[in-house]
C-alpha positions as CSV (number, residue, x, y, z in Angstrom):
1,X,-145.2,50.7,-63.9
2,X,-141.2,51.0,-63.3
3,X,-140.6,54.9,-62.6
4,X,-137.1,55.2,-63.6
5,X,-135.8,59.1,-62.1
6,X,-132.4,60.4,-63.1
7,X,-130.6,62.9,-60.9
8,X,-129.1,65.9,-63.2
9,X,-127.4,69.0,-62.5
10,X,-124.1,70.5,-62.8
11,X,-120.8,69.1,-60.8
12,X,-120.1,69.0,-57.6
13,X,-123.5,70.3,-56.9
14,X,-124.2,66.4,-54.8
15,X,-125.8,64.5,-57.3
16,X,-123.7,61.2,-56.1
17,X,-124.3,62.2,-52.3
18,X,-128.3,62.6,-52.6
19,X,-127.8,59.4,-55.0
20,X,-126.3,57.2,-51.9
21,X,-128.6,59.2,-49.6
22,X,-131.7,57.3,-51.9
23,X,-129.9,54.4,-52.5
24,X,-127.2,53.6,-49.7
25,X,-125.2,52.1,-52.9
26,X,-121.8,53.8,-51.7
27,X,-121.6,55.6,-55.4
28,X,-118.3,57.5,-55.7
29,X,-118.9,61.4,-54.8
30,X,-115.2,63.5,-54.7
31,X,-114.7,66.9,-55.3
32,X,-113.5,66.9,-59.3
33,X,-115.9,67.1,-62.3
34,X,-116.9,64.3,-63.8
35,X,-116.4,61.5,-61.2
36,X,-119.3,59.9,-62.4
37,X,-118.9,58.7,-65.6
38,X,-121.4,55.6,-66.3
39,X,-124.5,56.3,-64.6
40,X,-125.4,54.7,-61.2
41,X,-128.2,53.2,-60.9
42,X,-130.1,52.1,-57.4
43,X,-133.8,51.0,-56.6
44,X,-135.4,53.0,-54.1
45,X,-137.9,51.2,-51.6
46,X,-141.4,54.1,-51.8
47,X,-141.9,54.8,-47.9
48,X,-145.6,54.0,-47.4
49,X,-146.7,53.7,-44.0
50,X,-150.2,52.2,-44.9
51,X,-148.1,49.1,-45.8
52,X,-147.2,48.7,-42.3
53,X,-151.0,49.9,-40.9
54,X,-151.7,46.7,-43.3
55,X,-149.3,44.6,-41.4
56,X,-150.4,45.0,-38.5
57,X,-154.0,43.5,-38.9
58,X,-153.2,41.2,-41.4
59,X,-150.6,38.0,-41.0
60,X,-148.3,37.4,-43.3
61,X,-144.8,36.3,-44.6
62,X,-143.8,39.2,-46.2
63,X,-143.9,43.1,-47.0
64,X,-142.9,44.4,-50.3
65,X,-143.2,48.1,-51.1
66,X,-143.2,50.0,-54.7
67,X,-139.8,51.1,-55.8
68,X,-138.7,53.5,-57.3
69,X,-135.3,53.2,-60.0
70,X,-132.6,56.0,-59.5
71,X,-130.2,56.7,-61.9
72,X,-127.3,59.0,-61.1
73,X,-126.1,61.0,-64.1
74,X,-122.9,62.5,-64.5
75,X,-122.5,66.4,-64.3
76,X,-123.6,68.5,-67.4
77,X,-121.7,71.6,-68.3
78,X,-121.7,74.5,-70.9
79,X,-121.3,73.1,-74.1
80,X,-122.6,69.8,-72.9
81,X,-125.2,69.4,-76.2
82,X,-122.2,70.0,-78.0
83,X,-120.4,67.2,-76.5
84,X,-118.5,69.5,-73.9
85,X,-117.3,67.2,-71.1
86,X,-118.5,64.0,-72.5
87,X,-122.0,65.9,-72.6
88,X,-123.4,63.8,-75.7
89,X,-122.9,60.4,-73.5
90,X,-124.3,61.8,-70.4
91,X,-127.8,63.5,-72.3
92,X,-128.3,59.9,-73.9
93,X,-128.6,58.5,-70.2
94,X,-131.3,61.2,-69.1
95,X,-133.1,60.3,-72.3
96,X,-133.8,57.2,-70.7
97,X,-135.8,58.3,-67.4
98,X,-139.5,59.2,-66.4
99,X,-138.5,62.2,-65.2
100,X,-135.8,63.9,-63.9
101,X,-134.4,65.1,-60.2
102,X,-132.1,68.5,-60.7
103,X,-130.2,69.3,-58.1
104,X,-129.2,72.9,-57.3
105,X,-126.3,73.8,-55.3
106,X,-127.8,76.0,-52.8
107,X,-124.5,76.3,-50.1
108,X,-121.1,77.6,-50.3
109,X,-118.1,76.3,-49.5
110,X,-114.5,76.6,-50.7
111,X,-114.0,73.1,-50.5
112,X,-115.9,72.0,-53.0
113,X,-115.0,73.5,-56.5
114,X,-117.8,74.7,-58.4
115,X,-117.2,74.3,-62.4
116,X,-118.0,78.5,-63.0
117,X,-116.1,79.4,-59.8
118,X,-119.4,80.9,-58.5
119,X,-122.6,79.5,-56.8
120,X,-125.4,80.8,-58.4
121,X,-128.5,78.6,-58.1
122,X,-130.7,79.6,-61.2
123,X,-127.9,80.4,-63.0
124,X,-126.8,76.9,-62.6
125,X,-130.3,75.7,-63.3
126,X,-130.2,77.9,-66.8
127,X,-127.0,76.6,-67.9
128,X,-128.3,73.4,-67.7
129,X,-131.5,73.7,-69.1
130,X,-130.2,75.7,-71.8
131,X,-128.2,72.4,-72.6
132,X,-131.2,70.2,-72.4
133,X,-133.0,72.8,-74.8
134,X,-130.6,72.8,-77.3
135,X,-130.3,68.8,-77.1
136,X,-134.1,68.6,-78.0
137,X,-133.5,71.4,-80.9
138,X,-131.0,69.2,-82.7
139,X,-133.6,66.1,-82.1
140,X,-136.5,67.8,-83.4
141,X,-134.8,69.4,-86.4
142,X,-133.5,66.2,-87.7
143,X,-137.3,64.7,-87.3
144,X,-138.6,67.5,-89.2
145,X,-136.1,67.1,-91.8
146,X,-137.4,63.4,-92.0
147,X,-141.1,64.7,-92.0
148,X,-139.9,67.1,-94.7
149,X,-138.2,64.2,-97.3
150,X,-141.5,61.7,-95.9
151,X,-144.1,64.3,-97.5
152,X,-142.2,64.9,-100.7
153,X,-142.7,61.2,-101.3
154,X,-146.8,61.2,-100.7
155,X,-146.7,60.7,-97.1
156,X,-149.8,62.5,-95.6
157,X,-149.3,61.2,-91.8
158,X,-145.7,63.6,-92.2
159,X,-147.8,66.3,-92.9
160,X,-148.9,66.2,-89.1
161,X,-146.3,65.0,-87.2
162,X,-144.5,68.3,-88.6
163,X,-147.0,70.3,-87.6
164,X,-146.7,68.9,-84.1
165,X,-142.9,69.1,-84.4
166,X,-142.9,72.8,-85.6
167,X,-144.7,73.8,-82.2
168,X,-143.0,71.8,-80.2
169,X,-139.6,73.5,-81.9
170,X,-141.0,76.9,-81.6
171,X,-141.2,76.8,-78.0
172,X,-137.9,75.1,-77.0
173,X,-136.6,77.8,-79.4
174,X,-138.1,80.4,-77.2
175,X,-135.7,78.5,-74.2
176,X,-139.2,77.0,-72.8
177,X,-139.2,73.6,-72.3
178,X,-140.8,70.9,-74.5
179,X,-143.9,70.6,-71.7
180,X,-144.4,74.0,-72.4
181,X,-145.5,73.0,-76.1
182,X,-149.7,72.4,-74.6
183,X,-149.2,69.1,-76.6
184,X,-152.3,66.6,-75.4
185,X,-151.1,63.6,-74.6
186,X,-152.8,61.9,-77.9
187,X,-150.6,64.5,-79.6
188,X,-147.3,63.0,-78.1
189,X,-148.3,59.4,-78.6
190,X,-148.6,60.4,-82.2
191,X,-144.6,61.1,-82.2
192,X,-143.6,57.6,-81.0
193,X,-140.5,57.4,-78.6
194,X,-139.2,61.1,-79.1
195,X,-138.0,61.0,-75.8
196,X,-137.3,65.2,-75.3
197,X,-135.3,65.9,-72.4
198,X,-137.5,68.9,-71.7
199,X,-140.3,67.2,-72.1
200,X,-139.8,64.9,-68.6
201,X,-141.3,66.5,-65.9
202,X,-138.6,68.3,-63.3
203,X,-138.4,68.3,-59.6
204,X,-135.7,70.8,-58.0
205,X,-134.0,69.6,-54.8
206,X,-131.9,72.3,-53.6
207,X,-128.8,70.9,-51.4
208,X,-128.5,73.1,-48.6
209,X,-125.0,71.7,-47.6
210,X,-125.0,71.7,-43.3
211,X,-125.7,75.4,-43.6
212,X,-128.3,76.7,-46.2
213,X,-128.4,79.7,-48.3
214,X,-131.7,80.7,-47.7
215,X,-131.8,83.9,-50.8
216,X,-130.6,81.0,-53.2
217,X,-133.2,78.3,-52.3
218,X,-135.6,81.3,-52.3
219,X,-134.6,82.2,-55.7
220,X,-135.3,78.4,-56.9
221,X,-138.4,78.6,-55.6
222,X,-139.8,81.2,-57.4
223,X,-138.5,79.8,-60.7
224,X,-139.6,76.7,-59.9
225,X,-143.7,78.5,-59.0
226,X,-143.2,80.2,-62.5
227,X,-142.8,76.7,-64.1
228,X,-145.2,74.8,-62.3
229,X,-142.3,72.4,-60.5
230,X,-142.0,70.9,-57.3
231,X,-139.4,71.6,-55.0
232,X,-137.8,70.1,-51.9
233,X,-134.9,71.3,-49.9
234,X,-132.6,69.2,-48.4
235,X,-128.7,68.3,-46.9
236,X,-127.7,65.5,-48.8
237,X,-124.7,65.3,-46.7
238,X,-126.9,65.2,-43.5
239,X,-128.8,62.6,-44.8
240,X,-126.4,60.2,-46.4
241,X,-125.2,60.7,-42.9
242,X,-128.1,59.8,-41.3
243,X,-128.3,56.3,-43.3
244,X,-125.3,55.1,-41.3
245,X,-127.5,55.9,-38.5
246,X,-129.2,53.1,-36.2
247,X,-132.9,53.8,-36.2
248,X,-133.1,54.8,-32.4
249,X,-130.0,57.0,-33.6
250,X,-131.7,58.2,-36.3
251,X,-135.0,59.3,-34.5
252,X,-133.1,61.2,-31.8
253,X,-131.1,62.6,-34.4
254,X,-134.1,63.7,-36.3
255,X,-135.8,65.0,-33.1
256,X,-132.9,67.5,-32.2
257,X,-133.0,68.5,-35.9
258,X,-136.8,69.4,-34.9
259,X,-137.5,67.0,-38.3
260,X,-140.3,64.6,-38.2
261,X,-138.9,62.5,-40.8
262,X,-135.7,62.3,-43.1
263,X,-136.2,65.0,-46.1
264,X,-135.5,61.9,-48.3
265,X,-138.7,60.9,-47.9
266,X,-139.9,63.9,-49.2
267,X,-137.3,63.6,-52.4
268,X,-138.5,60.0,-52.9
269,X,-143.0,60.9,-52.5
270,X,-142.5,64.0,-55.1
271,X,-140.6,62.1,-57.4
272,X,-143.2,59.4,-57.0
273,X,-146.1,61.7,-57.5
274,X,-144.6,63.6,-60.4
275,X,-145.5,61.2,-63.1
276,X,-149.4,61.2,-61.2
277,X,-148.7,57.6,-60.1
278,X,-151.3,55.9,-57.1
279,X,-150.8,52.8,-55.2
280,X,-152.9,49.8,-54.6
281,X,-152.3,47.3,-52.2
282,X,-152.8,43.0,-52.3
283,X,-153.2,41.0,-49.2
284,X,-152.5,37.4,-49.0
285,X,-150.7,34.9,-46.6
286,X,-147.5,35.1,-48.6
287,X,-147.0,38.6,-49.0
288,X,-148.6,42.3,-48.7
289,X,-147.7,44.3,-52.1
290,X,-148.0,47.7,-53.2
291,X,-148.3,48.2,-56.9
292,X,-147.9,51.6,-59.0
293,X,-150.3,51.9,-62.0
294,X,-150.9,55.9,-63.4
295,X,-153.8,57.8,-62.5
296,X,-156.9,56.4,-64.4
297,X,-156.1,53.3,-65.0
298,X,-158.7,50.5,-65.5
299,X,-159.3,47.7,-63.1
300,X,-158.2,45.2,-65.5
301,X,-155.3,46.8,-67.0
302,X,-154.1,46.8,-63.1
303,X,-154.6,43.4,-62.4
304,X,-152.6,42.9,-65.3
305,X,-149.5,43.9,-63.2
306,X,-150.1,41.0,-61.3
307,X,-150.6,38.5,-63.8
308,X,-151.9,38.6,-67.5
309,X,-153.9,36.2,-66.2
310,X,-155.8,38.4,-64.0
311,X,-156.2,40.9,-67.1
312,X,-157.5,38.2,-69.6
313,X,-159.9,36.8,-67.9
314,X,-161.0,40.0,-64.8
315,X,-164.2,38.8,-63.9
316,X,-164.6,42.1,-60.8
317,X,-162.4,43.9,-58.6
318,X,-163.6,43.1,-54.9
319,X,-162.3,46.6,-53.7
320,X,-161.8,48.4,-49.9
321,X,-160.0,51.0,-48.0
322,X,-156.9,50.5,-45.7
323,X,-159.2,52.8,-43.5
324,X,-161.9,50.6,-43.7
325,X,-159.8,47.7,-42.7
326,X,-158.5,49.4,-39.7
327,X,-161.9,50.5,-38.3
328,X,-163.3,46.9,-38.7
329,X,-160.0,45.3,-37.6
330,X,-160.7,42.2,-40.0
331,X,-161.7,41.5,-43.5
332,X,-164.2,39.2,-42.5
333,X,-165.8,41.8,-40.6
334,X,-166.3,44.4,-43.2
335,X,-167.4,41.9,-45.6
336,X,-170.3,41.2,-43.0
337,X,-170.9,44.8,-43.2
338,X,-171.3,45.1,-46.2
339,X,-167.9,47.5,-46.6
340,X,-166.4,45.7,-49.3
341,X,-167.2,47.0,-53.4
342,X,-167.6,45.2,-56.2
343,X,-166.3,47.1,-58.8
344,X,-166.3,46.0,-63.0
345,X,-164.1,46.3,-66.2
346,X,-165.1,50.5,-66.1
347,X,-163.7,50.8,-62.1
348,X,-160.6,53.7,-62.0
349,X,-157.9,52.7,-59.3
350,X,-157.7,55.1,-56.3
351,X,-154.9,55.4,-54.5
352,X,-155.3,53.5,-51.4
353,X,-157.7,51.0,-52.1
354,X,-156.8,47.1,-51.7
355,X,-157.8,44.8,-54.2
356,X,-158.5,41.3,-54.6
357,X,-159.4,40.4,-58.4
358,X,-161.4,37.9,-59.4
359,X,-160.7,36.3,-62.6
360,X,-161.4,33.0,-64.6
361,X,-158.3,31.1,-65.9
């Protein structure tokens, strides 16, 4: 499963810096509204040290990690579900992602314009939501007018999607977002490719700039707790920075920070584990891979990533632990202790384990 994130917010808040942060694609990021016109779009190696734990018992040609797809949207403003600022343009490109990155300008400097000539952190996040809610009002009313014309013609499945529509549209109404609606996820599937911009799940990442403002990042936080949202807090400018780095640069850079690690890691795992993705890993000669399937998912339907193949004809899942691996130091010894599970058709992937699949052709 492709996650596909798009970074939102409004301009000049750092969406293009945090985007070549990610991506080190060199996207344009100047101080004027709108500098981003066509979204930029970068893939996004998932740092997962297991995959080098792996390497380092196991021989082989290659090491490919899970990625993650990063789209950089251009800056929304007031009036942007009206079509303020080419608004109607940009909203069609965060239709298109899992879920969405917003980032909140949490520093203040007179260098960088901001579009209301004030930095205000969850006032910036409300005027953009309040866009995105809007957005999803003039989609769901135009459904429900469909519904509406579909049941005076005899159609009795329009009878219920309204009914879902209706709550979904009293909520965004209220300015809660479509999530909000305590839809199941049956309930959803039942309204085909709506694709609600407040329905994607959110994560804040306030841009502290080189020197943070700790009452505004404070401020997202507690909106953020009140909505049930992750939130990281970071210096896209430091780390975009840091990228042009060496990595014996970079560690001592890091270290005098007092940082274990770049915040961008932390960006890149939340984003990862808001859509309640896990990881499994392959071995082989050629190549150690880590594949993302969703929470849940079947042994089968995983190897199916692999090949269909593997899915078609999934005979068992011969299943272990990177854990285990490392306190036997071989395969072939926690085979001959017995450490290695056959699991069936009915086996839920766990993050972590590594999997060969057995199959017939």
């Amino acid at each position: 499963m492709a996650l596909r994130v798009g970074i939102v917010g409004l301009p000049n808040v750092g969406k293009s810096t945090l985007f070549n942060a990610l991506t080190a694609a060199g996207a344009e990021a100047v101080n004027y509204p709108f500098s981003t016109i066509e979204p930029n779009v970068g893939v996004v190696p998932v740092p997962d040290d297991r995959l080098d734990r792996l390497a380092r018992m196991v021989t082989t040609e290659r090491i490919v990690p899970a990625t993650l797809e990063v789209v950089d949207i251009a800056g929304l403003v007031e009036g942007a579900s009206r079509g303020e600022g080419l608004g109607n343009q940009f909203l069609h490109h965060i239709r298109n992602v899992d879920a969405v990155i917003h980032v909140v300008r949490c520093f203040d400097d007179p260098g960088v314009t901001h579009v209301a000539g004030r930095v205000d952190p969850v006032g910036d996040i409300e005027t953009v939501e309040t866009e995105l809610g809007l957005a999803d009002l003039a989609t769901l009313e135009k459904r429900m007018a469909r519904a509406e014309r579909a049941i005076k013609t005899g159609d009795r499945a329009a009878s219920r999607e309204l009914e879902l529509l209706a709550r979904i549209a009293s909520v965004v109404g209220q300015g809660l977002p479509a999530r909000d609606a305590g839809l199941d996820d049956s309930e959803w599937r039942e309204l085909g490719d709506l694709q609600l911009l407040t329905a994607k799940p959110v994560l804040y990442v306030c841009n502290v700039g080189e020197g943070g403002d700790a009452s505004g990042v404070a401020a997202v936080r507690r909106l953020a707790s009140d909505r049930g949202a992750p939130v990281v807090e970071i210096s896209a400018r430091i780390e975009a920075e840091l990228l042009q780095l060496d990595p014996e640069e970079r560690r001592a850079f890091l270290a005098e920070l007092g940082v274990a690690r770049p915040a961008l890691e932390l960006v890149i795992e939340e984003a990862y584990r808001l859509l309640d993705l896990v990881t499994f890993f392959t071995l082989s000669p050629k190549e150690i891979r880590a594949w993302t399937v969703t929470r849940g998912t079947k042994a089968p339907t995983a190897a199916g990533k692999i090949h269909t193949d593997f899915e078609r004809g999934f005979v068992r899942a011969e299943v272990f632990r990177v854990e285990d691996l490392e306190e036997a130091g071989s395969e072939a010894e926690l085979r001959a202790r017995g450490r290695i599970r056959s699991e069936g058709r009915d086996y839920e992937i766990r993050d972590g384990d590594v999997i060969r699949f057995r199959f017939n052709v």
